[in-house]
Structure formats: C-alpha cells, structure tokens
C-alpha angles and dihedrals in degrees: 000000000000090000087057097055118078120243095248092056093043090051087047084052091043091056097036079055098049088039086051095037083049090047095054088041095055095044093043086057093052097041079055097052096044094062095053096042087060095202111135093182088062104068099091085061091046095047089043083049085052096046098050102040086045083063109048085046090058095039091051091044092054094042099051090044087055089053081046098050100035094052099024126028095026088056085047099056097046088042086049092050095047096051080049100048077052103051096041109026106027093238119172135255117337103263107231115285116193093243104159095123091043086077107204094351098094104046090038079056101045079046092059097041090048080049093057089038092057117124102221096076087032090053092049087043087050101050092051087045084061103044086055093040098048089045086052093056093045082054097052096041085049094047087050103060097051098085092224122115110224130185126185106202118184127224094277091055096252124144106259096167140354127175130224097276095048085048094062091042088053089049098058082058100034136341096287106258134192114230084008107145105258085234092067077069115031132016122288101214089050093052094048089045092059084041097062097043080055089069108039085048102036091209135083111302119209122209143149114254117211107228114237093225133018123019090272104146115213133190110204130191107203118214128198105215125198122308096292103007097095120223144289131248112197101193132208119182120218104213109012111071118219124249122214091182103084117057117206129173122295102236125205143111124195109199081078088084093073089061115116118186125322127238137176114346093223085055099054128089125279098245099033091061112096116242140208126191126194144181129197122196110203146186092259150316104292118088098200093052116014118080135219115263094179146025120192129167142186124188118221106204115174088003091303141097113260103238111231094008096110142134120204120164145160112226125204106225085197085232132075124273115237112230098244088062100046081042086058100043091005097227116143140207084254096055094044092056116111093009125124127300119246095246089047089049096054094044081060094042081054095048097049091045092046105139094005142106115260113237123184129139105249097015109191098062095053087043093046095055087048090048098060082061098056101095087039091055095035089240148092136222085217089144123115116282134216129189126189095208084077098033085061084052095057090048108037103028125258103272097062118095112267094184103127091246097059091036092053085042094059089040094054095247129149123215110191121232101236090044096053117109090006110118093238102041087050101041079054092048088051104050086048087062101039089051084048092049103050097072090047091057097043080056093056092058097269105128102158138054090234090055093058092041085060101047097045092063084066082070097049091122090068089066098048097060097042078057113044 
C-alpha cells in the first residue's frame, strides 16, 4: 500500500504522526501532573496549557512540513520524473530544479543524465537504428513493387504482418489492423474449413473467402508456416486488380506470435493493449452546441505507432464555422464542402478502434462530441479510455501543468508549428507521449491496464476543472 502513496503524501503522514505522537505526549504530561499536584481547582489552567501547546504543536508541524515539502519532496519528485522521462522516454537535458537542500543529489543526477545522454553509445544506438531502419524500408519498397497480397496471421488468428497490396484489399472489408482477429475480415467457417483440408493435404489449400462486409470477392492460398509461426494468406482478389504503383508500409510485428488469447482488456498488460489515439478539431467549446470539424487517428500496437494505420479526415458540421475557431485549427467553411458527414466520421473513427482502448488528451471533450452520434451509428465507444492528461498527473503529480504542450515539452517531444491544433498533429503528438509514458508507468509498478485505470480516477478533479 506505501508503494502506492506518493512521497509527498507519505512525508505529510510522517509529520501529521510525529504532530499527533507530540500532542498525546504533551496532554498525557499534564494529565499526569494534574493528578499529583491534587489540586482540583487547577484544571482549567492545565486544560488551557493542553490546548495551547496542542496548537502550536499543530501550527509548527504544519509549518516546517510545508518548508519540507516546498524545498524537498517536491525537488525529489521532479527530479524523480525527469530521470525517469530520461531513462524511459529520451528526453533531453534535466530543466533546472531548485535543488539546493537536496545537498549532492541534483548535480550526481544531471551527471548521470548528461551520461545517458553521451554520444559516443547514441551514436552507436542510432547507427544500428539506421542500418534497420534503412533495410525495412528496402523490404517494403521491394515488397511493393511484387503485385501479390500477403497476410501473416499468428496461432491465435491475429494479423502479424500484412504488405501494401493486402492492406488495400483489407480496406475495402474493414479499416486494415495490426493484431486484429483475420474473422473481422473474412469469414470464419471458410477459413477452418480450409484449415482442416490443410491438414488433411499438408500443402498449400486454395479457397474463396466470403468477405464479412461489402461484396468484395477474395481468392485466398492458404500457407502452414513453421511449429509456432501461424500461417500465411496470399490473397487475389477477384474483382479489384492490384496496383504495384503505389508503395505503402509494410506493416507487421512479430512479437504478436507469442500472444496467447486475449482476455479482458483491463486484465492484460500495459504495453501488450492496443491503443488508439484520436483528436477532433470543432466549431467550438461547447458539446451541446459546437460540431466536429475533424476526425484523425493513430493505432499503438506493442508500445509503438503503427506505422501506416492511421484516420484523418475533414467533417462538414453542416453549419459555419465561426473565425475564431478556423484562427485557432484554420479549417474553413470551403475545406470542409463535400467531406463526410459527422455521423459518417464517427462510424469510420468505431470501426478503426474496434477492439481497442480509446486515448485522447482531455478526454471527455473529444468523447463528448462522438457520443452524441451513437444512436445515430448504431454503435457505442463503450470501450475503455485513457487519457494522458491524467496519465501525466500520475507521473508527474498533480500540480504540474498537463496541458500537451507542457507534457511534450517534459518528454522531449516536438510538436511542429504548422501541425499544432490541427486533428491529426495533435492526435500524433498524443500517441508520442503515450508510447513515451507506458514504460514509465510500468516502472512505477503498474503492470495492467486495469491498474492504471484505477489509479487515474483518483485524479477526476483534474478533468473537471480543465472542463467547466
């Protein structure tokens, strides 16, 4: 339970003991001494002595925690959350902490950040880094270019890994996913079925695979891989030719193969949910009046931004939008002509977080604005939510500034200019500091989903009075 309670509130506890611990002393002396002086007529004068000496207990206990708390817990937790921002996130030089009670413990920590910040072994990190990255990216143009659809799906039938030309096949079912279960796209019976017939063959088993939505027709060639590594759909689409010309990500993660059953999205581990983090961008402040004016989305799947998995669209409120909104996100009636409507906007926003934990920054005012369009989708976000303004709390303590500009700030994260207050910039923003501020949490002993949900309604109020 003590590793639960912030240092702050454990010093507060400390003093409020030793205060309470002073105070019974005190009385019990002069309940003492009242007894041996036998003096009934003095009690007045020993309970007036109590009282007063109860107070000034209470008044110098309080006064010297404040001194504590204002020059040294308060130090040590900033100086806590920023090795941690280091250590976790990369983010840059320590700011400047007013340190001088903490003796040697502010300049030892800025030594070891400038140490782990050294070139010499980030050079090294990055240079490898390169070399992967640069491989990566031959592979996917490669890929690219071969006119053939191929999804990698794990044991447990979730998408590991899917090309270019898979991808735009899967978007014409179902916004394309990363660990998203194959049947979300194609028809289950048909896929046992060819299953089975695997088996029984031993060698590659072709099929047509309804399509769970749309009339899109699809060949498939299914492929057994190695003991634990899944199997392989080569698609074909019957009516829809593939293009080579355009390249896209190659999508996968393998670490998706260990995966065994799902569960409870509030059971499983912090890193392993699948997030997605969205923006809005509105006509204005006020949910009950005010409209969407665009919708943008990026999925985190293993702690990182799927690279290519992404919604960004222009709404049209079917109303104008006052200047002082389009000066702020600097969309205008004109862009907004001929795009989606919100209800259409918000069907596309369900279908790419299907199975996945809602992330926004403020939360309540970008979900307020989707939850008015329920009845009118058909559906719900009833889905867990996270939102990072109280994640930061939780970091970084309550008194701090959450806003997304301080919290990029401590995390080392650059927002560009021309990207800021813009759905898709700041959906971007959000998901870099999410993915920066798991491993902290799991660092700090929360290890599920559902422990950080849990710890994150202690910090409600926050909410409240970015709202009201």
């Amino acid at each position: 339970m003590s590793t639960r309670l912030g240092l702050r509130v454990r010093i507060f506890l400390l003093f409020a003991l030793l205060a309470g611990a002073n105070v019974l002393g005190v009385g019990g002396g002069l309940v003492l001494g009242y007894r041996y002086a036998d003096a009934p007529e003095a009690w007045n004068g020993f309970l007036a002595a109590g009282i007063l000496s109860a107070f000034a207990i209470a008044g110098l206990s309080v006064a010297v925690w404040l001194l504590f708390d204002e020059n040294v817990a308060k130090p040590i937790q900033r100086l806590a959350c920023q090795l941690r921002a280091k250590a976790h996130a990369g983010a840059g030089q320590l700011s400047d902490i007013d340190a001088r009670y903490l003796g040697d413990l502010g300049p030892a920590a800025q030594a070891i950040a400038e140490r782990l910040g050294e070139g010499g072994l980030q050079a090294d990190i990055g240079e490898a880094a390169g070399r992967l990255q640069a491989e990566r990216e031959w592979l996917t143009a490669l890929l690219s270019e071969i006119p053939v659809a191929v999804v990698l799906i794990s044991p447990s039938d979730r998408i590991v890994l899917y090309d270019a030309q898979a991808g735009a096949i899967l978007a014409q079912i179902a916004p394309p996913r990363l660990g998203a279960p194959i049947y979300d796209y194609f028809d289950r019976s048909a896929i046992e079925a060819a299953r089975g017939e695997l088996v029984w063959r031993d060698r590659e088993v072709a099929f047509d695979a309804p399509a769970v939505h749309g009339d899109v027709r699809v060949g498939v060639r299914l492929k057994s891989l190695a003991r634990g590594f899944g199997e392989m759909l080569i698609l074909e689409p019957r009516d829809v030719p593939l293009s080579p010309t355009k390249a896209r990500p190659l999508v996968f993660d393998f670490e998706l193969l260990e995966r065994q059953g799902d569960g409870p999205l509030a059971e499983r581990g912090l890193i392993e949910v699948p997030y997605v983090v969205f923006d809005t961008e509105t006509t204005g402040l006020q949910m009950d009046r005010d409209e969407i004016v665009q919708i943008a989305a990026v999925r985190v799947v293993n702690g990182r931004v799927v690279a290519g998995e992404a919604l960004d669209t222009l709404v049209d409120p079917k109303r104008p939008i006052p200047p002082r909104a389009s000066r702020v996100h600097g969309i205008t009636d004109d862009q907004v002509t001929g795009a989606p409507s919100v209800t259409t906007a918000a069907a596309q926003l369900h279908a790419f977080a299907r199975e996945a934990v809602l992330v926004a920054h403020n939360a309540p005012f970008d979900l307020g604005f989707l939850k008015r369009r329920e009845a009118a989708i058909g559906a719900r976000f009833d889905q867990p939510v996270v939102d990072t303004v109280l994640l930061s709390a939780i970091l970084f303590g309550a008194n701090e500034a959450h806003n997304l500009d301080a919290l990029c700030a401590r995390l080392g994260i650059e927002i560009p200019a021309e990207r800021r207050h813009t759905a898709a910039g700041d959906a971007e923003a959000t998901a870099a500091a999410l993915c920066a501020m798991l491993p902290m949490l799991r660092g700090q002993g929360f290890t599920t989903l559902g422990d950080v949900l849990r710890e994150t309604c202690k910090y409600g109020r926050l909410l409240q009075d970015l709202n009201t």
